[in-house]
C-alpha positions as CSV (number, residue, x, y, z in Angstrom):
1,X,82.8,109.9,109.4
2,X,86.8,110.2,108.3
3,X,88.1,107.5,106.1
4,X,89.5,105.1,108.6
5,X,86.1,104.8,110.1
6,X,84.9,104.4,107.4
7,X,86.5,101.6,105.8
8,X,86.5,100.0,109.1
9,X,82.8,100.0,109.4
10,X,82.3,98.7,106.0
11,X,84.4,95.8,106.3
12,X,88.6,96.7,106.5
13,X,89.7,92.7,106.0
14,X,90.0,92.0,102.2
15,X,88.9,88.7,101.0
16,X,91.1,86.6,98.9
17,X,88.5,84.8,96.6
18,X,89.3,81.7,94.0
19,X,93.0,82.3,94.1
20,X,94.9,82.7,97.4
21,X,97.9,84.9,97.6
22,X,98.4,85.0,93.4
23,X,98.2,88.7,93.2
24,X,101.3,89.2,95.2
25,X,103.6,86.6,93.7
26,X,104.0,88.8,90.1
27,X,106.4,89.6,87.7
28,X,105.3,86.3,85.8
29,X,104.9,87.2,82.3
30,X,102.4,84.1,82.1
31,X,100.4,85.3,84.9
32,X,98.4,88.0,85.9
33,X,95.9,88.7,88.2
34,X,92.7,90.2,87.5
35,X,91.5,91.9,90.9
36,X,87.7,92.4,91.3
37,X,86.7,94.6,94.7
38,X,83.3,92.9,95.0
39,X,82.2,89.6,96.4
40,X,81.9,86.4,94.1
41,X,78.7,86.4,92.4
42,X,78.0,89.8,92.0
43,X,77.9,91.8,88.4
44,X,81.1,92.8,88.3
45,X,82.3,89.1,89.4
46,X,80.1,87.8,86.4
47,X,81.5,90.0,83.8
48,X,84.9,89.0,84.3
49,X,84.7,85.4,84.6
50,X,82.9,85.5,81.4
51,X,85.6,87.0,79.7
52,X,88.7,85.3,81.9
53,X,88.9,82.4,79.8
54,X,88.9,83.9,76.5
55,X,91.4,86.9,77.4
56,X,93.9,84.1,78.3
57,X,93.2,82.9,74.9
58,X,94.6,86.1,73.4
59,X,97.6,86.6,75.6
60,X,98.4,83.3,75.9
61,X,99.1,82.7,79.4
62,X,97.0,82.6,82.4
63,X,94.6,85.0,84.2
64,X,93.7,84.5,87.5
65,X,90.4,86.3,89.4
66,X,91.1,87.3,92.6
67,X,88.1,88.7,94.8
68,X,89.3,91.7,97.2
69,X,86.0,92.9,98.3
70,X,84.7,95.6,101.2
71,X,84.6,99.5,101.9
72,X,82.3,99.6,98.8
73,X,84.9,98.4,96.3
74,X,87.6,100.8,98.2
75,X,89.3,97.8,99.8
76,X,90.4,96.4,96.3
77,X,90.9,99.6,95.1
78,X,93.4,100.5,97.1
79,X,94.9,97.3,97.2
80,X,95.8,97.3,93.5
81,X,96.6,101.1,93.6
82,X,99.9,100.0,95.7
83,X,100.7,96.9,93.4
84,X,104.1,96.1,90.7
85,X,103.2,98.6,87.6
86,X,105.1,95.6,85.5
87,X,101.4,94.4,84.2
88,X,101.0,91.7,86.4
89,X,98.1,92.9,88.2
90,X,94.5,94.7,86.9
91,X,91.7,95.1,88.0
92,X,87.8,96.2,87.4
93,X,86.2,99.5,88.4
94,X,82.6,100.7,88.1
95,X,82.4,104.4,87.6
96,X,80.5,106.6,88.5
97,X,79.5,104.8,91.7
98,X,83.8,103.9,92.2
99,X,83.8,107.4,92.1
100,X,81.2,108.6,94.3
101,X,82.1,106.1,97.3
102,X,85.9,107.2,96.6
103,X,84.6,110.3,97.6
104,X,82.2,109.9,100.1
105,X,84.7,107.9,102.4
106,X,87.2,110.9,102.2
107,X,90.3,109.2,101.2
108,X,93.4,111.3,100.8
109,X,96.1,108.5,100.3
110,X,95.0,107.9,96.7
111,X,92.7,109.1,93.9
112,X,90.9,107.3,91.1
113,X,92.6,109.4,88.3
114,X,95.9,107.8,89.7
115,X,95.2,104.5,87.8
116,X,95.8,103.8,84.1
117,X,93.3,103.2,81.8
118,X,93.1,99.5,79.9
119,X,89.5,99.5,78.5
120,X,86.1,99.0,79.6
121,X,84.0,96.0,78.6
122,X,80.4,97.1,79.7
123,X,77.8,98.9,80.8
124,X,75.2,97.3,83.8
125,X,73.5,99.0,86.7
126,X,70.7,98.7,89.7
127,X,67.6,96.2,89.8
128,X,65.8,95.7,93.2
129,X,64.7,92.1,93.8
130,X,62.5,91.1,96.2
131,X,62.3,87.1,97.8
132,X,59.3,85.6,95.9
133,X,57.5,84.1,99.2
134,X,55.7,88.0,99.5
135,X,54.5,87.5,95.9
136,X,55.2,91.7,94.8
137,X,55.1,92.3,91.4
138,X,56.1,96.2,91.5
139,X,57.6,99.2,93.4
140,X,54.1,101.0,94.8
141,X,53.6,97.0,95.7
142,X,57.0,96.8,97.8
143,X,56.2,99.9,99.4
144,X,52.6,98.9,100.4
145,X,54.5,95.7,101.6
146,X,56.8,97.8,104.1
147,X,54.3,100.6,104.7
148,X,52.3,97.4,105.9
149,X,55.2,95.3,107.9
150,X,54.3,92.7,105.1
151,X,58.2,92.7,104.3
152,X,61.6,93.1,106.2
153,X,64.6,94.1,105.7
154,X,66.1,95.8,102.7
155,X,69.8,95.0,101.4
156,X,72.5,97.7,99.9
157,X,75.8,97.3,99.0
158,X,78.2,98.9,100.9
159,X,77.7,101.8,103.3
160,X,78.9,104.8,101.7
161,X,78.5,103.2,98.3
162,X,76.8,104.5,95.7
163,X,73.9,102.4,96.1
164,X,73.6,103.3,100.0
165,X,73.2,107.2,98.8
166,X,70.2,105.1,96.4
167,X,68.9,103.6,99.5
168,X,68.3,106.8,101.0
169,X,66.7,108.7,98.3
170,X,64.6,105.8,97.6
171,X,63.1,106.2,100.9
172,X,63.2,109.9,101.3
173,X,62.0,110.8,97.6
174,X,59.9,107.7,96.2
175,X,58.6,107.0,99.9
176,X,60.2,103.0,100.3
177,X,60.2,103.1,104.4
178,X,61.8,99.8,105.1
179,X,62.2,99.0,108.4
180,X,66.4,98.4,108.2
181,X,68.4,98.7,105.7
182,X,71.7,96.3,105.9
183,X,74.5,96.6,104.2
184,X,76.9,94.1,102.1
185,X,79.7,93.6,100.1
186,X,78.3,93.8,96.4
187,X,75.5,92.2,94.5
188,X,76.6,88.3,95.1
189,X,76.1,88.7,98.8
190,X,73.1,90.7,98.7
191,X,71.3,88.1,96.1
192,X,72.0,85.7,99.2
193,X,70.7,87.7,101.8
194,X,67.4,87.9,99.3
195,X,67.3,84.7,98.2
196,X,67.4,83.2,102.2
197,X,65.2,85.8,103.3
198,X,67.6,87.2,105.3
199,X,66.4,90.4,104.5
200,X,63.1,90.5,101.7
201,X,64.5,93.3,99.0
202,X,67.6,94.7,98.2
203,X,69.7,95.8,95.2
204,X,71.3,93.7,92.7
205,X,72.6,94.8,89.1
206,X,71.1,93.4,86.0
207,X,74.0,90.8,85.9
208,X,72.9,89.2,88.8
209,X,69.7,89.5,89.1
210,X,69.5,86.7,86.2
211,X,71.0,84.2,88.5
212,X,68.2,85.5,91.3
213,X,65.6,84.6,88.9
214,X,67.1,81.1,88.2
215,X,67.4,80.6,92.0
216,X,63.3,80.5,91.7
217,X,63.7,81.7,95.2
218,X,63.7,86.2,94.1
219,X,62.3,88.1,91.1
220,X,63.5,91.4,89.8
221,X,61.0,93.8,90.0
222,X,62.3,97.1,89.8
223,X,64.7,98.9,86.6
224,X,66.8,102.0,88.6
225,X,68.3,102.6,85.2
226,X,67.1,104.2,82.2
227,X,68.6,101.6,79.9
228,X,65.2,98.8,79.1
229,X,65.6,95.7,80.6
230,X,62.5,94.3,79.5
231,X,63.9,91.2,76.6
232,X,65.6,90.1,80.5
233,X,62.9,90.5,82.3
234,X,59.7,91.1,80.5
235,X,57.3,93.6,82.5
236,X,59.7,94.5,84.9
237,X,58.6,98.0,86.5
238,X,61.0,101.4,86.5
239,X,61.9,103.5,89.2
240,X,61.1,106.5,86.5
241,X,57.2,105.6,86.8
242,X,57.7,107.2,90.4
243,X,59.8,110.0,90.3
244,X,63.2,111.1,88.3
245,X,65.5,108.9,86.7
246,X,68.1,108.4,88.9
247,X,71.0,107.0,86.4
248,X,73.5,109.0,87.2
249,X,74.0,106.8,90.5
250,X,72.4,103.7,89.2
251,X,74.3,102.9,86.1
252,X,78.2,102.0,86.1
253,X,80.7,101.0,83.1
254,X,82.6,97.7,83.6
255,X,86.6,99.5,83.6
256,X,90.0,97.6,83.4
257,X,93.0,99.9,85.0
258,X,96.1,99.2,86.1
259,X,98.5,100.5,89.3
260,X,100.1,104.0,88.5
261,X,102.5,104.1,86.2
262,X,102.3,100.9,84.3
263,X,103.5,100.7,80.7
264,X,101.7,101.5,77.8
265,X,102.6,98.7,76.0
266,X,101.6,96.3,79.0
267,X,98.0,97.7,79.3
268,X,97.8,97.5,75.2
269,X,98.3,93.9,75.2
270,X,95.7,93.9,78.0
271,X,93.2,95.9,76.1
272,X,93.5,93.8,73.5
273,X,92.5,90.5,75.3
274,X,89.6,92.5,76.8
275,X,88.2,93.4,73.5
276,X,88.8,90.0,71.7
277,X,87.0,88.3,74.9
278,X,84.4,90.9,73.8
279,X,84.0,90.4,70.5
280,X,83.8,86.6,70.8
281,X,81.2,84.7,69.6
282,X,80.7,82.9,73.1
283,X,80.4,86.4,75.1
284,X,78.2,87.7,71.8
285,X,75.5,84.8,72.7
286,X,76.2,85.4,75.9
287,X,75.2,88.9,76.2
288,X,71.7,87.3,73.9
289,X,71.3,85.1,76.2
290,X,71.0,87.5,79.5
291,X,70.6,91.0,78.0
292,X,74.1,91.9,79.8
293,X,75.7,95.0,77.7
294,X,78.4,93.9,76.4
295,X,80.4,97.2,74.6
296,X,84.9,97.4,74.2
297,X,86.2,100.5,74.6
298,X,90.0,101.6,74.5
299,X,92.4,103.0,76.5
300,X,91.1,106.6,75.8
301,X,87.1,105.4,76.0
302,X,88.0,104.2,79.3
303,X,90.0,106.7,80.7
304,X,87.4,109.0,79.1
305,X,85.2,107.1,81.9
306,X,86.8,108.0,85.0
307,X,89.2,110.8,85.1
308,X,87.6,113.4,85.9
309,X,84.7,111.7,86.9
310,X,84.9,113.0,90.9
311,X,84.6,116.5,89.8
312,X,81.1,115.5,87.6
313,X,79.6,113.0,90.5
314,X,80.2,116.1,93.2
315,X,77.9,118.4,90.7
316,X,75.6,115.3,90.4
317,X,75.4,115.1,93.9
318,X,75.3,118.6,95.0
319,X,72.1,118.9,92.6
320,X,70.3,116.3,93.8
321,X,70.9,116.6,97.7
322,X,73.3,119.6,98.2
323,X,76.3,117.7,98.6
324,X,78.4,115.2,100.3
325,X,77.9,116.6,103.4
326,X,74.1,115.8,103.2
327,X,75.1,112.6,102.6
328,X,76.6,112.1,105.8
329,X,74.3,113.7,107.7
330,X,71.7,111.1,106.4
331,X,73.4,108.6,106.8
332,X,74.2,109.0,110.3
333,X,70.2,110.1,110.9
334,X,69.2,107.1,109.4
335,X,71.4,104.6,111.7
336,X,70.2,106.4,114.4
337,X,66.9,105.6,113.4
């Protein structure tokens, strides 16, 4: 699969979310615009909106979200990789799973250690929830359910993401044969798909799983990180009590960068709206009231994050499957299945 295939099969049309056409207007020193490649709704989505109000409080002058999902994340990547480098424009990336699906859809026109680092504001990762109609409480219970034909339908995000790699090795190495696996753009649309019984499991990260819950329509009922979810959602089973951890896919940081070549001094007044938004008493009871990680870094934690971080997710992945190349050969067997 070469990269124009690619990112047309996972969905090449960006989506403009809650604010039109704002990230191409700037140069306004009172406006920037704060790009997030998934869907509305999804962890990466909640993190920021959380924090948008408070950060504008700090620069004093307005941020505005602007939702450029598909390809995995890749569309909004690349999208803010060819914006103004005059600080208008930022945007959130979740290594390593940025980096793996940067890699797995073979682009050559950019790289991730292009952008410049900003901060990162957290740390979140993979739950699977299932709709509560089929009344499963665990992972050897969702796997009876498919094993049975109880259940149908299991929902990723984003073909040659990150958590479509998961996908597979949750079926080839902890034995979850779903019946079709579909894919979508991030954790928002996926909860839907859940929630309507579209499809009866799929992933969604600890951010959003919460809002699942509230739905009273999906439970989560499956940890894929090592970090303990269990104050959010008490009893919840892990993926561990099955087989090896799989966190080095399953578990992202929350990173701002910026297009190539922007200032220092622009992204320094940007990491420090990101890490008073953190450190705010409204985010600090936020983060108690949903067990989201909440956790500032600097320009050099967050760099520290992602440069590089191809070279480490090719090792992870070469140990765990034997390569990239396996990758795409499962993939491809398993949509001719």
């Amino acid at each position: 699969m070469d990269r124009r295939t690619f990112v047309k099969s996972a969905g090449a049309a960006s989506v403009v979310g809650m604010t039109g056409l704002a990230g191409c207007l700037g140069g306004d020193d009172d406006s920037r615009t704060w790009m997030i490649p998934w869907g509305e709704g999804g962890g990466t989505d909640t993190y920021a909106r959380q924090m948008q109000p408070l950060a504008e409080e700090e620069i004093d002058g307005s941020i505005e979200i602007e939702n450029r999902e598909g390809a995995g994340s890749m569309i909004g990547s690349e999208w803010l990789h060819g914006q103004e480098n005059d600080g208008s424009v930022f945007g959130t990336v979740n290594p390593a799973g940025w980096s793996f699906t940067w890699r797995a859809s073979e682009i050559d026109d950019w790289h991730p250690d292009d952008f410049e680092p900003i901060a990162y504001s957290g740390i979140f990762g993979y739950t699977l929830i299932v709709n509560d109609e089929y009344e499963i409480e665990s992972f050897d219970g969702l796997r009876d359910a498919y094993e049975d034909g109880d259940i149908s339908g299991f929902g990723y995000q984003g073909a040659g993401s990150d958590s479509h790699l998961t996908t597979l090795l949750l079926r080839d190495e902890y034995g979850l044969e779903f019946d079709n696996a579909v894919p979508y753009d991030g954790g928002g649309p996926t909860q839907e798909a859940v929630i309507s019984d579209e499809v009866g499991a799929g992933f969604a990260t600890n951010t959003s799983a919460v809002s699942a819950e509230e739905s009273g329509e999906a439970s989560a009922v499956v940890n894929l990180m090592d970090i303990d979810l269990d104050d959010v959602f008490p009893g919840i089973d892990s993926i561990t009590n099955y087989g090896d951890s799989l966190a080095w896919i399953t578990e992202f940081y929350q990173v701002q960068v910026a297009p190539p070549d922007t200032p220092e001094d622009e992204r320094q007044e940007l990491s420090e709206a990101i890490q008073y938004a953190c450190e705010h008493e409204e985010t600090q009871e936020w983060m108690e009231e949903t067990g989201n990680i909440v956790e500032y870094g600097d320009m050099d934690a967050a760099a520290e994050q992602y440069v590089g971080s191809v070279d480490a997710i090719e090792e992870n992945v070469n140990e765990a499957i034997g390569g990239f190349d396996e990758f795409q050969r499962m993939a491809e067997e398993a949509d001719d299945d």
